[in-house]
C-alpha positions in Angstrom: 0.0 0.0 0.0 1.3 3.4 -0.7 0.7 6.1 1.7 1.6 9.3 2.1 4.8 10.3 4.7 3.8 12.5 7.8 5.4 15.8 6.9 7.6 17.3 9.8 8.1 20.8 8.6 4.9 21.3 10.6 6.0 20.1 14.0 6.4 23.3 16.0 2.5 24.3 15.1 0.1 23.1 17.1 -3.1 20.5 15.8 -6.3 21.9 14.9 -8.5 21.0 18.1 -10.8 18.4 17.5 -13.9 20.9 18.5 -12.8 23.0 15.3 -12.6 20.3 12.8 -15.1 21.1 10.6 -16.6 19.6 7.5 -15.3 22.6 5.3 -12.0 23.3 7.5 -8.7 22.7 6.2 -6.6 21.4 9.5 -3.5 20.2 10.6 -3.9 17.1 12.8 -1.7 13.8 14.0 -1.5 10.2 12.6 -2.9 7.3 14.9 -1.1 7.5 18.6 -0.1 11.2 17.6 2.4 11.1 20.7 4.9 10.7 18.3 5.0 14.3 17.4 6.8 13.2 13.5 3.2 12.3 12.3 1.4 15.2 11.6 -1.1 15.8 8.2 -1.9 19.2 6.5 -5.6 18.6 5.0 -8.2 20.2 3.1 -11.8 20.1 3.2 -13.9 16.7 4.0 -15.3 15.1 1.7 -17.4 12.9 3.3 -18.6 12.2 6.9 -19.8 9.4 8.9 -23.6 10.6 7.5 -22.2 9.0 4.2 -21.7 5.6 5.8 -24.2 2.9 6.4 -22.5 0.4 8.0 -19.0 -0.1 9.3 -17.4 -2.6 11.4 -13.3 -4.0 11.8 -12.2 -7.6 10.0 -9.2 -9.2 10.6 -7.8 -10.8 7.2 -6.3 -14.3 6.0 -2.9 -12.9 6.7 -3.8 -11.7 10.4 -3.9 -7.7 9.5 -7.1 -5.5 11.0 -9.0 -3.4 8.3 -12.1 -1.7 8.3 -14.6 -2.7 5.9 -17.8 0.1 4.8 -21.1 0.8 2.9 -21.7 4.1 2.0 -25.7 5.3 1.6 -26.6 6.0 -1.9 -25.8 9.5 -1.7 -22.2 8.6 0.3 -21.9 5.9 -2.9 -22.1 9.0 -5.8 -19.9 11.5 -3.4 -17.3 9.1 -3.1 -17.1 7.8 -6.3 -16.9 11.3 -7.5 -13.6 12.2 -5.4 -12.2 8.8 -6.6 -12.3 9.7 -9.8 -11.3 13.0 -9.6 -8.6 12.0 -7.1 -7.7 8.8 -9.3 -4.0 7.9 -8.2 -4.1 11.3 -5.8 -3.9 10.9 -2.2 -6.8 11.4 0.7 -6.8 10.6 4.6 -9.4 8.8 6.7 -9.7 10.6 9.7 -11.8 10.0 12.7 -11.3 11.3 16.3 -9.3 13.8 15.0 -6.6 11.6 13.9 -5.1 10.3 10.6 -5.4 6.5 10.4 -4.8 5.8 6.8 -3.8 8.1 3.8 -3.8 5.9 0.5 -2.9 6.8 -3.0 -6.5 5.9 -4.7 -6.3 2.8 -6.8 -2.5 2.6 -7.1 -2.1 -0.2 -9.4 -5.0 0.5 -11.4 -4.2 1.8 -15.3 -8.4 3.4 -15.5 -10.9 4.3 -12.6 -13.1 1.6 -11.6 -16.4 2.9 -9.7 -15.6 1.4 -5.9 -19.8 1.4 -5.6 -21.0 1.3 -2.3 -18.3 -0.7 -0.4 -14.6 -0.4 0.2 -12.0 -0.9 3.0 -9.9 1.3 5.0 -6.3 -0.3 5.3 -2.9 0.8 7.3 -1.5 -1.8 10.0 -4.3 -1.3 11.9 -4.0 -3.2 15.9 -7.2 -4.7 16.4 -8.0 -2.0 18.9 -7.7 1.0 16.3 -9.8 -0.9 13.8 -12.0 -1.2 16.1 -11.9 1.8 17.2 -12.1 3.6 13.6 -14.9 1.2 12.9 -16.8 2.9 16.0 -16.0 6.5 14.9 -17.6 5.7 11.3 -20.9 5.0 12.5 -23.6 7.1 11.2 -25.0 9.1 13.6 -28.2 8.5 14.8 
């Protein structure tokens, strides 16, 4: 999987506070167990939020890693497929919790976009307890 480095020319500014992340914000926040003050994301706007998702929930795979695995509502399906394709082979981050867990290249080793429909799954050497965890985050509020 490729994924983007944590950039450290940001490491004397402080993250944006998880109160202030907004859908529209552009922010500055930490990869999973930010104590290790080297992972830290600049980020644009969301895309999508956990309204988007139908379901969620953490699977451990053949080969023993944790992922999460999603389906997005109809309207979550044409949002996301639309930044896909926009952002074919361009990088995005799965945040939750105010934290980075994941930020993919989209499709790497695809040649030509392929519509991802209404399912996917969130990779990064996930423990069990922050797939879990990311799974939690993801569910559509009530």
């Amino acid at each position: 999987m490729k994924t983007v480095k944590p950039d450290p020319r940001f490491l004397r500014f402080r993250n944006t506070s998880i109160a202030r992340i907004l859908p529209a914000s552009e922010v500055l926040v930490a990869g999973v167990n930010g104590n290790k003050a080297s992972q830290r994301f600049v980020l644009g706007r969301s895309q999508l939020t956990n309204s988007s998702i139908k379901s969620a929930k953490a699977e451990r795979q053949s080969l023993g890693s944790w992922v999460v695995a999603y389906r997005l509502t109809p309207s979550g399906k044409v949002a996301w497929n639309a930044f896909a394709k926009l952002q074919f082979h361009g990088l995005f981050a799965v945040v939750a919790n105010g934290e980075v867990y994941s930020a993919p290249v989209i499709q790497p080793t695809l040649t030509k976009f392929s519509s991802f429909g209404d399912t996917g799954v969130i990779s990064g050497n996930f423990t069990k307890a922050e797939a879990l965890q990311l799974a939690a985050s993801m569910q559509p509020t009530k």
